[in-house]
N, C-alpha and C positions, 0 to 999 in steps of 0.2 A: 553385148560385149562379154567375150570372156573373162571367167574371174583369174589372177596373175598367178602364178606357179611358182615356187621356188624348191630349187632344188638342192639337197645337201647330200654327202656322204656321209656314214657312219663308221666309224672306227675304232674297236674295244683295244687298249691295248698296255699294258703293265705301267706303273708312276714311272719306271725309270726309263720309257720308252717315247713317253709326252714328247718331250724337246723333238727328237731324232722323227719322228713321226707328224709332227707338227710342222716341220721344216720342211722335210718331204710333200705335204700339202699343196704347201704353199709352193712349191716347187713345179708342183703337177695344176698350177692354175687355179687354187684353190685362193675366194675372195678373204674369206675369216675365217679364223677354225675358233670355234669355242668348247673350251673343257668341262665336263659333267662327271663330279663326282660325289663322295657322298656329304660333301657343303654344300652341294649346289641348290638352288630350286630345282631344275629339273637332273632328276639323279640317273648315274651311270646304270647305263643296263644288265653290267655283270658286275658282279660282290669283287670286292679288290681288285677291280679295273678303274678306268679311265675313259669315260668315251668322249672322242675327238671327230666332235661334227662338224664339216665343211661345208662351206654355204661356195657354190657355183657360179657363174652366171649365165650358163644354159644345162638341160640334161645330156648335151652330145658332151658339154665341159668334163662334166661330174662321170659319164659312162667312161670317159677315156681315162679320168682320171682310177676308177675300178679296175679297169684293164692293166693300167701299170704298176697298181697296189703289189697286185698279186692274191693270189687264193691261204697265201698266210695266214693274213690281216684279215679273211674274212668280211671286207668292206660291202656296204650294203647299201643301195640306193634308196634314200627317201622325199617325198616332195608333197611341199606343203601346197595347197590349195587355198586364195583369198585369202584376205587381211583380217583375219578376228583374231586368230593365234596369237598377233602380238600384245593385246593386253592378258590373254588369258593367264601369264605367271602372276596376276596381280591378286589374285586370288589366293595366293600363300604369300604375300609380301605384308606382316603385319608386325606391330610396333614388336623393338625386342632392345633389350641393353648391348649395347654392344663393347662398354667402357666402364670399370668402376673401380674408383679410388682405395687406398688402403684406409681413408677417414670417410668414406662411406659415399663419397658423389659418385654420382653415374651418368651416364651416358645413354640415351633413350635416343634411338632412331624408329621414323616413322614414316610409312607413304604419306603422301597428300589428301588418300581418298580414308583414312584409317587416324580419327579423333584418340587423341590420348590427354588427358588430364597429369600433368606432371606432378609426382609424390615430393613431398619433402628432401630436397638435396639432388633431386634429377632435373637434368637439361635435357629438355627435347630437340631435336634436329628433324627437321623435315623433311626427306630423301625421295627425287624420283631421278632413278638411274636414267631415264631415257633413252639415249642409244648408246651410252657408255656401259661398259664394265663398273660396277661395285654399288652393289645394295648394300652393302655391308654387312654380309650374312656369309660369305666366303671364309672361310678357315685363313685364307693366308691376311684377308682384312682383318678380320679381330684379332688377327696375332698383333696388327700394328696397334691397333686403338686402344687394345690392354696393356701395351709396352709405353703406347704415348701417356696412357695412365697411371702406369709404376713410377713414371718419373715426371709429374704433373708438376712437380716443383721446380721443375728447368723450363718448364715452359712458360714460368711468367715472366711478359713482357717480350719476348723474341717473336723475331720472325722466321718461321720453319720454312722449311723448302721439300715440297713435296714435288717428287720426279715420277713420272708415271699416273699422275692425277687422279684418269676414270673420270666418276661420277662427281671427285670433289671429299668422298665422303671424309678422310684422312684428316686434309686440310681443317675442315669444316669442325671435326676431333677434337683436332687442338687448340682450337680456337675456343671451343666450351671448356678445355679445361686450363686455358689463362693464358693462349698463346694472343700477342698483340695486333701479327699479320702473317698471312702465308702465300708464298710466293709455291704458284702449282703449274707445272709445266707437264706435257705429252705431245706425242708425235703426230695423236689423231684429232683433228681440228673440232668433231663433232662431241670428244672427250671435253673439250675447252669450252665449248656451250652448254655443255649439261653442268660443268662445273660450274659458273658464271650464272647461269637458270637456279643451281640448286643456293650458291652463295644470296641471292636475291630472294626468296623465298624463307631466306633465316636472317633479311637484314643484315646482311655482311658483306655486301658489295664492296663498301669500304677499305676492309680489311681483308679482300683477297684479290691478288693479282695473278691470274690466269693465263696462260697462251701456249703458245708453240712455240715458243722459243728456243733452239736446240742448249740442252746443258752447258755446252761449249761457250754459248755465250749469254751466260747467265754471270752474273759477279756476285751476286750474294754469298759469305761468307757465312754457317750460320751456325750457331750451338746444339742445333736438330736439323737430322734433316731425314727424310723416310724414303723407301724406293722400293713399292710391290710393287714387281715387276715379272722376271724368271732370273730363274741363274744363269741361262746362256746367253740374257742382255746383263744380268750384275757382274757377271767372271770382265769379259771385257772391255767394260765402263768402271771400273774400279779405280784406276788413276784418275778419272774427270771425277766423279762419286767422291773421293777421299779430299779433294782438292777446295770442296764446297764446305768441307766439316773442318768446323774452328779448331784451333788446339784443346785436346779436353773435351771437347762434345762428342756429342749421340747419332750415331748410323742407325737407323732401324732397317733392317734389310731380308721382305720377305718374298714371296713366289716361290718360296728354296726348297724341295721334297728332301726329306730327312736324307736319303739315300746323298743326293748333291749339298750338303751342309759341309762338308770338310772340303770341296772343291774350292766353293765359293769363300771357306774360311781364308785359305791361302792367298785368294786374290786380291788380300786387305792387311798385310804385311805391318802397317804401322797403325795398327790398331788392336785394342786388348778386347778379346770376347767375353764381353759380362753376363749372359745370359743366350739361352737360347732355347725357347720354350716351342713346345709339340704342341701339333692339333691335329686330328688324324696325320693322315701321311706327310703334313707339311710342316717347317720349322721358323722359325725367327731367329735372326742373330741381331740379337745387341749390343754394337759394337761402340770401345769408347778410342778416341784416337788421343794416340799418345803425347806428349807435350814435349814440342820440340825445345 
């Protein structure tokens, strides 16, 4: 039997180009595009680029989709050969802080296969991303897990509302640093099993409720609430987004490239910008909603 192929497009192309190129992808029949750059485990192949690899589901897919790129873009056919690739990022996934207090707790995330001994004042979390998005090693994630840490004093006792879930990791955050439950919602069903896998593996089945539920109808009202995501899902989800956040509370809202930071500012009218912290090319807004 032969061994399976898969096959991706490669595409270098500037941070202010992601969304508009990403869209285009998916356009041209592309399954998932995933972005590499210099947060990623596996890093962009050009210095202050972006590269946007499209996963196919055959090579006629992915060549036709080259064809209507264009010679611009530069786009380049690659394919992977059998199933070993997919643990081999595991090999750079090892414990690191990803969160820490201004009284000194931290926040310690860890693979499964990678023992860590927790110091005085650290909480460990045990992370396998599986087939979602978020090790917690991404620029636009620790922007949220240091913000949910700047203000670790809101979150005792409440329950957050993490929109865009992933792996869980967010949720899973706030919960080590005094949050009581988190309600974690995404669009991709297989996001909501990695969450639910990772919540169980830290004893937190309890305290987190997971699924697909569209935001739309979600009723939690909450004093926090977070959403990595991108700014061309947070620009027009910002009436449902604003709708969740209690009078007075906390928006964390990131995916946002510094460049898209005042786009996505505007889309939040009734809310004051308290902060909004850089990590390479990507930003944080932390936003407080005004009291009606």
């Amino acid at each position: 039997m032969s061994e399976p192929r898969y096959p991706y497009v490669h595409v270098d192309v500037t941070p202010e180009l992601v969304d508009e190129t990403s869209a285009l992808l998916f356009d041209l029949g592309a399954e998932g595009v995933e972005e590499r750059d210099e947060g990623t485990l596996a890093k962009t192949a050009a210095s202050g680029k972006v590269t946007l690899v499209a996963a196919f589901a055959t090579r006629e897919d992915a060549e036709g989709a080259i064809a209507e790129l264009g010679a611009e873009l530069a786009p380049r056919y690659e394919e992977i050969v059998g199933d070993a690739w997919r643990d081999a990022w595991k090999e750079h996934y090892r414990p690191f802080t990803i969160a820490r207090t201004s009284d000194g707790r931290a926040v310690v995330v860890r693979p499964p296969w990678e023992p860590h001994a927790p110091k005085p004042g650290e909480s460990v979390l045990e992370l396998e991303p599986g087939r979602a998005f978020g090790t917690g090693l991404h620029e636009t994630t620790r922007l949220v897990a240091q913000a949910l840490a700047d203000h670790a004093s809101e979150l005792d006792g409440v329950t957050l509302l993490d929109v865009g879930c992933g792996s869980g990791v967010l949720a899973l955050v706030a919960l080590s640093l005094g949050a009581s439950r988190a309600i974690a919602v995404d669009v991709d069903p297989e996001s909501i099993d990695v969450t639910r896998e990772n919540a169980a593996r830290n004893a937190l089945t309890d305290r987190v409720d997971a699924s697909t539920t569209p935001i739309e109808s979600v009723d939690l009202v909450s004093p926090v609430v977070v959403a990595n995501i991108e700014a061309r899902v947070l620009i027009p989800m910002a009436a449902e987004l604003a709708r969740h956040v209690a009078d007075g509370g906390l928006l964390l809202l990131s995916g946002v490239l510094v460049p898209q930071r005042d786009d996505v500012r505007a889309a939040y009218p009734d809310f004051e910008l308290s902060a909004a912290p850089e990590m390479g090319e990507w930003t944080l807004l932390a936003l407080r909603k005004r009291a009606r």
